[in-house]
C-alpha positions in Angstrom: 112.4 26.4 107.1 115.2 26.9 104.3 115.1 30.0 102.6 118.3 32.2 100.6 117.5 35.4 100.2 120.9 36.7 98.3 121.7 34.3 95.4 123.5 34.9 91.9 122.9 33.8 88.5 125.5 33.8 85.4 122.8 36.8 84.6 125.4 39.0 86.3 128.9 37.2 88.3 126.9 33.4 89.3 128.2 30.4 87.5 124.9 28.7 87.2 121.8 29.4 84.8 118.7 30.5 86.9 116.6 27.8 85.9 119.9 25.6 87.2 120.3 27.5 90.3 116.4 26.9 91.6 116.6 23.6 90.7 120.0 23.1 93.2 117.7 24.8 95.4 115.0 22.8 95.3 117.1 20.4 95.5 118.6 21.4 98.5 115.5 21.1 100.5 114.5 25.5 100.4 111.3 26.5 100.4 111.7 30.0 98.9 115.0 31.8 96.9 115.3 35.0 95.6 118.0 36.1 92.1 119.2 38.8 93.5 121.8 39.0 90.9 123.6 42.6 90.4 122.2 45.7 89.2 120.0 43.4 86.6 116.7 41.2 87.1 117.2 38.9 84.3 118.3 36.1 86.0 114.6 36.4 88.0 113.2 36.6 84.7 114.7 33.7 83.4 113.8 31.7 86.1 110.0 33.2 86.3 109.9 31.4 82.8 110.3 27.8 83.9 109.0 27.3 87.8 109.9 24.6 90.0 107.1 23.0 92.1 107.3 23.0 95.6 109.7 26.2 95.9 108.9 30.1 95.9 110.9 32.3 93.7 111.1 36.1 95.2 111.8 38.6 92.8 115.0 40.6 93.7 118.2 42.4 92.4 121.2 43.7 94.3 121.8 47.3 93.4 124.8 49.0 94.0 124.9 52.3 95.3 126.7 55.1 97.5 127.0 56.2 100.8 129.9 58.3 102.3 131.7 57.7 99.8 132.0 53.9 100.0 130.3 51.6 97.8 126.9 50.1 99.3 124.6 47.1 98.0 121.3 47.0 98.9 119.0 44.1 98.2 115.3 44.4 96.9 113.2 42.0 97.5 109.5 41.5 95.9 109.4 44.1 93.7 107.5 44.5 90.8 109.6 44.1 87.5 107.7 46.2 85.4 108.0 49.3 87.6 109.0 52.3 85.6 111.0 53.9 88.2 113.2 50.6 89.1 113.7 50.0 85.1 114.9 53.6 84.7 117.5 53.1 87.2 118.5 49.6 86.3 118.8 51.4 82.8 121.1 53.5 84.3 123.6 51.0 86.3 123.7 49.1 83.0 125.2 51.7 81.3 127.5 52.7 84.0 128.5 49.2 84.9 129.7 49.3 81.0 131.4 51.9 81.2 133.7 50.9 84.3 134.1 47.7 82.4 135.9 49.8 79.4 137.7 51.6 81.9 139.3 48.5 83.5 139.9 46.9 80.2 141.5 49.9 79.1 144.3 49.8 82.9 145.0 46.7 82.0 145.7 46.9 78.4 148.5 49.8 79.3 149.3 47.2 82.1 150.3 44.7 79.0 146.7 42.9 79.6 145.0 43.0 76.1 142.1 41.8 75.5 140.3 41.7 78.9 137.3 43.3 77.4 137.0 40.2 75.1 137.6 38.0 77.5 135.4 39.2 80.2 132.7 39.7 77.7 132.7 35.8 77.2 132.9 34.9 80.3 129.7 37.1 80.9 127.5 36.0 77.9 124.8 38.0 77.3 125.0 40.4 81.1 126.6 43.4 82.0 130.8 42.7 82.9 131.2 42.7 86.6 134.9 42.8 88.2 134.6 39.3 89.0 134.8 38.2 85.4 137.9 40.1 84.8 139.3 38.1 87.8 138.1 34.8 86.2 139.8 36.2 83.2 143.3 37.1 84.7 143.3 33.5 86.1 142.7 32.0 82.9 145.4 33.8 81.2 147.8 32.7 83.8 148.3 36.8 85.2 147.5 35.5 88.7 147.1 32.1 90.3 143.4 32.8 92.0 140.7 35.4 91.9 141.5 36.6 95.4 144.8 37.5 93.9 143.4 39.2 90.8 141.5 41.5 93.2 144.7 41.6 96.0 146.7 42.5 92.9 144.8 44.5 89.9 141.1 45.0 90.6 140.6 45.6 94.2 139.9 49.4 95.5 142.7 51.8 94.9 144.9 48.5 92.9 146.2 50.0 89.6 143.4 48.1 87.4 140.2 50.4 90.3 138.1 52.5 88.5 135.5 54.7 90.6 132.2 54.5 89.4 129.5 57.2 90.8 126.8 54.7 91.7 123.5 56.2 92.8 123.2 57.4 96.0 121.7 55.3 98.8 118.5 57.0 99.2 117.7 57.1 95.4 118.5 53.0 95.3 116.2 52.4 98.2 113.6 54.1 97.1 113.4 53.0 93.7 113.1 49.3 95.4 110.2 50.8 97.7 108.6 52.4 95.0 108.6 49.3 92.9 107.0 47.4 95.9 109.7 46.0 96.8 111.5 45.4 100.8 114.7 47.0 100.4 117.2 45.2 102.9 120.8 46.4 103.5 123.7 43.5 102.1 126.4 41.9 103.9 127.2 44.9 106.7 130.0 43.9 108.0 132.2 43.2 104.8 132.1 47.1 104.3 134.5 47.2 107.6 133.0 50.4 108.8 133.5 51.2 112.9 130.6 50.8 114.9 129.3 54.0 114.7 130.0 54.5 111.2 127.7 51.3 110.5 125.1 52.3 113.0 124.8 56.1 110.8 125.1 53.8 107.4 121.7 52.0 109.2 120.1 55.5 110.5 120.2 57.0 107.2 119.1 53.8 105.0 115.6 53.8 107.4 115.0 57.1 106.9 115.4 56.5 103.2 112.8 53.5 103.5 115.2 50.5 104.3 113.3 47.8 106.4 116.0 44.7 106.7 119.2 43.5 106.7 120.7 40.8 106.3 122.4 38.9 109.7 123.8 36.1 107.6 125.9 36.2 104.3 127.6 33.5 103.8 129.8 31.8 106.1 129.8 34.2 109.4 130.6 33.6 112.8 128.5 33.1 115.7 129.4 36.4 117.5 129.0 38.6 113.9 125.6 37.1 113.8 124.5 37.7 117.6 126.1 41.4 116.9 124.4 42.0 113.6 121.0 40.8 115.6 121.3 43.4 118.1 122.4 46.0 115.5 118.9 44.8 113.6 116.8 45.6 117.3 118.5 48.7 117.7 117.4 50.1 114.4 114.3 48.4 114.3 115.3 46.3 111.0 113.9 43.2 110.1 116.5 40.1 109.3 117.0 38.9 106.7 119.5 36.2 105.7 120.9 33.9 102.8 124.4 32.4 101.6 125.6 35.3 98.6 125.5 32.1 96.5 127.9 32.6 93.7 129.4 29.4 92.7 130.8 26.3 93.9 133.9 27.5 96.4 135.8 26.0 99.5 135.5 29.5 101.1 131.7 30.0 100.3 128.4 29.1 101.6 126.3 26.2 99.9 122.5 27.5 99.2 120.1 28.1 102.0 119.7 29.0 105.6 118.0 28.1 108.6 115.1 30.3 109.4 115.2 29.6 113.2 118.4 31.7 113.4 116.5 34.7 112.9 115.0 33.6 117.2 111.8 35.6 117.2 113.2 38.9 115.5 111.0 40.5 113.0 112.3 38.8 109.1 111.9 40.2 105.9 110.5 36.7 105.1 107.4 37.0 107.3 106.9 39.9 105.1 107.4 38.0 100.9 106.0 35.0 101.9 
């Protein structure tokens, strides 16, 4: 079976509309997809209005939250958009996620930049400004060849156009997903570089908040990060989960969907949604 459980819309930093991206799914041969665009569920919504046959759409939303004092992304899967306690705190990373956005605008205007708000802004439509649309913005004003160097550059952590943002903490995120119903499954592990036993406390304290998954594929990974991240799963008694952090048509990236069979008998966050 072909499922993606981590996909973006242009509701937050995707290039395709939602109703666009299930389509491609459907397309694609899946049998279930889940939004899980950032800090938002609009593009689930959007979707919700105008279903495909023949493929399930999972509610979801990638929140973005703290944890040692690194940035953390947990994904929530199932939950119930009309929770209370899951709109308060989407309420709340809206308005922080426009804040950092004035912050950044306002580096790079002293860094003889103007007008990055704008141009983000546009490039966002109608969503909250995520750093990747100030990378698509450097690019197009000819600051930087690629996005990789706008991050490399201006926009990556500690680069002179960073600005900290004091996302929730871990345990609040995760149990605002649980609360809303929700499976609350820990994003792309390994891309936060952490040693081994820095990871494994990362995993220790995001089950005793009420994590259940995580995700053993993201993207394009390797065969050993996969076999490691499975054992990692077994050892903390988290269920899989997998799917391609879909963002938009890229050399580097993963098309949409994965196969279910490389989750080989482990408990999945799937057998749980569907």
């Amino acid at each position: 079976m072909l499922i993606d459980f981590h996909t973006h819309s242009n509701a937050s930093d995707g290039a395709l509309p939602p109703v666009e991206l299930v389509r491609r799914a459907k397309g694609l041969g899946l049998q279930a997809l889940a939004i899980t665009d950032h800090d938002t569920l609009a593009g689930w919504r959007e979707a919700s209005k105008t279903p495909v046959e023949g493929i399930t759409l999972v509610p979801g939303v990638e929140l973005s939250c703290r944890w040692g004092g690194a940035t953390i992304h947990v994904v929530g899967l199932g939950v119930d958009g009309d929770n209370p306690r899951l709109a308060a705190l989407l309420l709340q990373l809206d308005r922080l996620r426009r804040d950092r956005a004035a912050k950044i605008a306002a580096k790079l205007d002293k860094l003889g930049m103007p007008g990055a708000i704008e141009g983000a802004q546009l490039l966002a439509g109608d969503g909250p400004i995520c750093r990747p649309h100030f990378a698509h913005w450097l690019v197009s004003q000819g600051y930087v060849e690629t996005v990789g160097k706008a991050f490399d550059k201006w926009l990556g952590d500690g680069k002179p156009g960073d600005s900290k943002t004091q996302w929730p903490q871990l345990d609040e995120s995760v149990s605002a997903i649980t609360a809303a119903g929700g499976v609350a499954t820990l994003a792309h592990p390994l891309k936060y570089r952490f040693t081994r036993s820095k990871l494994r406390a990362l995993c220790s304290d995001f089950t005793t908040a009420g994590g259940s998954g995580i995700e053993i594929v993201n993207g394009r990974q390797s065969t050993v990060d996969i076999t490691n991240l499975k054992r990692l799963s077994q050892e903390m008694g988290l269920a899989v989960s997998v799917g391609s952090d879909f963002h938009r048509d890229w050399v580097y990236g993963a098309e949409l969907g994965v196969d279910t069979d490389i989750a080989g008998g482990l408990p999945t966050v799937w057998e749980m949604l569907l």
